[in-house]
KOLVOLUM-588039 format. One record per residue: x, y, z of N, C-alpha, C in turn. Coordinates in steps of 0.05 Angstrom, whole numbers, plus 5000, padded with zeros to 4 digits. Example, Ala and Ser with C-alpha at 12.3 -4.5 7.8 and 13.67 -1.06 7.14 Angstrom:
BEGIN
526448865156524649105156526449345156;525749555142527349795143525850015157;
***
This chain:
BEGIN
511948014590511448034619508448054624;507347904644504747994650503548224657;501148264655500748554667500048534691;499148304702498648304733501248334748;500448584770502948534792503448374806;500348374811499948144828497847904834;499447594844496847384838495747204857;493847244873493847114890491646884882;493146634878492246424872490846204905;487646164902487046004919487646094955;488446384954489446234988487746375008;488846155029486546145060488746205072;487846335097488546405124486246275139;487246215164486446075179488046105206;486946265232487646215256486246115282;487046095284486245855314485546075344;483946125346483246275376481646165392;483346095405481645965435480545655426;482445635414481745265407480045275381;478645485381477345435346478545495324;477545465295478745625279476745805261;479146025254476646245244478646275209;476846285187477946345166478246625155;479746675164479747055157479547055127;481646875113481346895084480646575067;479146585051477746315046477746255019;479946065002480045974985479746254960;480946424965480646654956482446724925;481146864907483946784882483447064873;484447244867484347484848487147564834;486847764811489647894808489648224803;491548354808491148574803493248694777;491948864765494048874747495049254752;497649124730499849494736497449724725;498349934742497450154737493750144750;493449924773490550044785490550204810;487850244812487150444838485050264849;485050044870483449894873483049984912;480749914909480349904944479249644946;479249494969479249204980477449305005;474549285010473549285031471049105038;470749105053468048945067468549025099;466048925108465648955146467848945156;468448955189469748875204469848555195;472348455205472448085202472148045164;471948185142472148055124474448015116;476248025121479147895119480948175099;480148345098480648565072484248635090;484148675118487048705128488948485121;487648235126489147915132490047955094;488747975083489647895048491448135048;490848445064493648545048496148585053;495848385079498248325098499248155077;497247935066498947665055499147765029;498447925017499848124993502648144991;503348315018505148425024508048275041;507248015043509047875046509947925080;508048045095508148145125505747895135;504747785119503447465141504247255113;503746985120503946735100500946685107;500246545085498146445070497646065085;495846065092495845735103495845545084;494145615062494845515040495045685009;495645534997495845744965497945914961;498046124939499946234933500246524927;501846744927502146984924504147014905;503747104887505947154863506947504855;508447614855508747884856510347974845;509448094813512248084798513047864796;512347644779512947464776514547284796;514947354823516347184848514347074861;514846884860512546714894513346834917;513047064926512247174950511647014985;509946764976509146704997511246445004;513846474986514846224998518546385003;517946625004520446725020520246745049;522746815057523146815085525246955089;524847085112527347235129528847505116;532247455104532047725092531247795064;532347475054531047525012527747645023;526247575044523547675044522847925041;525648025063525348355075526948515052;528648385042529448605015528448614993;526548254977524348314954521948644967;521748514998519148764996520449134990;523549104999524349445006524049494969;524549214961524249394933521749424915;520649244917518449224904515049324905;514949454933512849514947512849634970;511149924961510650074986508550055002;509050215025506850155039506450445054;503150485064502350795070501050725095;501750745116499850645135498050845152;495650755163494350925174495351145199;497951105208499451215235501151345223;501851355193503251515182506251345185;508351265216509451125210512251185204;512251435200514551685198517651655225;518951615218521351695240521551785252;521251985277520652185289523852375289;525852195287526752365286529752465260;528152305247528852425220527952695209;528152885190526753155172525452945155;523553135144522052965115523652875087;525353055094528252985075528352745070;529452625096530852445107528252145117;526652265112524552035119523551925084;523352105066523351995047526351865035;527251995036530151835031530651565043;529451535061530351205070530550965056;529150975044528250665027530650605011;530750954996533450864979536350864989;536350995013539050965019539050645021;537850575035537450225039538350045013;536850174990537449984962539250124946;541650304963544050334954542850654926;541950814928541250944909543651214916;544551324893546751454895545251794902;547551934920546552184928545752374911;546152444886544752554856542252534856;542352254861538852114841536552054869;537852154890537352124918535852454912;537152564914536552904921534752884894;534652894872532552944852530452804851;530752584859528252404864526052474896;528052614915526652764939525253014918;526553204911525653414900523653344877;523253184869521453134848518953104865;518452824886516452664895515552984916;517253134932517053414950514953604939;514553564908513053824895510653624875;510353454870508353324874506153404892;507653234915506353264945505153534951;505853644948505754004959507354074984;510453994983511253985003513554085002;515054144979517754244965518754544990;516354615003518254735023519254665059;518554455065518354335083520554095094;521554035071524453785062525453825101;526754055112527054065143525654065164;523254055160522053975182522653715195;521253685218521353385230518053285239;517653035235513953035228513353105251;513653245283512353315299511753675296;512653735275511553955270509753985237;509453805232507853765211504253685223;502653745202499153645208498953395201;496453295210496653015200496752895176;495253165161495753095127497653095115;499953305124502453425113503453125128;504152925142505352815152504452465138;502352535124501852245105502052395077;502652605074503152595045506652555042;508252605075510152605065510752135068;508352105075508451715074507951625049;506651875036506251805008508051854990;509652054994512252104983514451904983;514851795013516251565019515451275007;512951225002512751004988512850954960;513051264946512751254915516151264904;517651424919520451544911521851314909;521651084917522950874908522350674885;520950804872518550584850519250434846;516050294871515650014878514049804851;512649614858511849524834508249604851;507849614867505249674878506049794913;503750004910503250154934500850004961;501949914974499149784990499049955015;496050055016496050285039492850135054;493450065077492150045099490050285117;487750345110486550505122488150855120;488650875093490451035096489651405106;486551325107485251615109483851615139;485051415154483651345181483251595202;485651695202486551925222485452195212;484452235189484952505174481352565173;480952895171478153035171478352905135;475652925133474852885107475853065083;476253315091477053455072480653415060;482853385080484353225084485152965063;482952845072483252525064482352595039;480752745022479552785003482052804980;483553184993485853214980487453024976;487952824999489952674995489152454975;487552364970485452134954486252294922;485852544923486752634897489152694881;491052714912494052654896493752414893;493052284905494451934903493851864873;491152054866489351844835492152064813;492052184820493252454802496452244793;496952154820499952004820499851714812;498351654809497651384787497251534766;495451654754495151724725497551754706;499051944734501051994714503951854715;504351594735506051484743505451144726;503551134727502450804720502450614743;503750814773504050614789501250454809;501950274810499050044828498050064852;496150194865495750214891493550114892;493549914919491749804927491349934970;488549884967487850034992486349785002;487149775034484649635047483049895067;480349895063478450105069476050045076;474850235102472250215109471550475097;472950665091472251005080471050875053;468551035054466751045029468151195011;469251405020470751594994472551534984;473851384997475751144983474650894965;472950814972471750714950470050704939;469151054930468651134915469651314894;471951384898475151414878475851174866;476250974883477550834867476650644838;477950684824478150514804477350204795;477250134815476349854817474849754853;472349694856472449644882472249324884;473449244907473448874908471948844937;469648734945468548734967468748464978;469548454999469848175015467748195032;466747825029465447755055466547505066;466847485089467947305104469847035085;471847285086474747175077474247175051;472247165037471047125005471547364986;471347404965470547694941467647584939;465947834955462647784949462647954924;463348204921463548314894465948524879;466448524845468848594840467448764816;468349004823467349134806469749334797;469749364766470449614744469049794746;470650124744469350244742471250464721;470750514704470850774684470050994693;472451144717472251404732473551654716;
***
């Protein structure tokens, strides 16, 4: 098996506004492999959202290809689309994104009730990802009585408890005080180390990419630079 999760071979985005066209993403090729901590950033407009949309199988590619886990990604559609992603890839978003009116129980639990996971391996897999988190006493709450941190760690809970093949989190420290986003930056590395699992971030937070493990900088739709780092 490869070690890349994921491959995005050659591809552009390209949309049309107001009669012109603008290349958000431009003949673009990278891969990422299992077990990174990568952040994806550049300016406003360098396409770092548009590529992790087309990562994630939530936009198509105008041209080229996405491979994920060995599946072409960019040539599904509809529900094989919507059920490769429930299994294979989470996602952490900046709004957190939470049910409102589900408990945290029950908001992490979703994914798997969805991919049929039995009520045993349901409840120990909540209780496992719950004390990770720092959250093992909280399972009844409902996120309008949670902080904003307590309320993305339990997004981070929800995206790991189903192990995906990669985590893709969007501005995931947008909402949160630095100190916050910090802690949270530290479970996340703590939960790769010891998980092997792949998270990729799209980010303007410097402290985000300067944790992470690998930084990939876009300029207009392009990788201006890709750097390793031995953290």
């Amino acid at each position: 098996m490869s070690d890349n999760v994921i491959e995005i071979q050659q591809v552009t985005k390209v949309y049309n506004t107001d009669g012109s066209e603008v290349h958000a993403v431009n003949i673009l090729s990278l891969s990422i492999q299992r077990g990174e901590f990568t952040a994806i950033a550049g300016p406003s407009g360098s396409g770092k959202t548009t590529l992790l949309n087309i990562m994630s199988g939530l936009d198509t590619p105008t041209s080229g290809s996405v491979i994920l886990s060995g599946r072409l990604i960019s040539g599904l559609k509809g529900g094989e689309l919507s059920d490769f992603r429930r299994d294979h890839i989470g996602f952490i978003f900046q709004s957190y994104n939470l049910i409102p009116v589900l408990t945290v129980k029950e908001n992490i639990e979703y994914i798997m009730l969805l991919q049929g996971v039995g009520d045993k391996e349901r409840r120990e897999r909540v209780a496992s990802i719950l004390a990770e988190v720092g959250l093992n006493d909280m399972e009844g709450r409902l996120p309008k009585q949670l902080s904003g941190g307590q309320q993305q760690r339990v997004a981070i809970a929800r995206a790991m408890v189903s192990m995906p093949d990669i985590i893709l989190a969007d501005e995931p420290t947008a909402n949160l005080d630095s100190n916050t986003a910090s802690a949270l930056l530290d479970i996340m590395r703590v939960l790769n180390e010891k998980s092997g699992m792949t998270f990729v971030f799209s980010t303007h937070d410097s402290m985000i990419m300067e944790k992470a493990k690998r930084l990939i900088l876009l300029k207009d739709g392009m990788v201006d630079k890709d750097e390793v780092r031995r953290l």
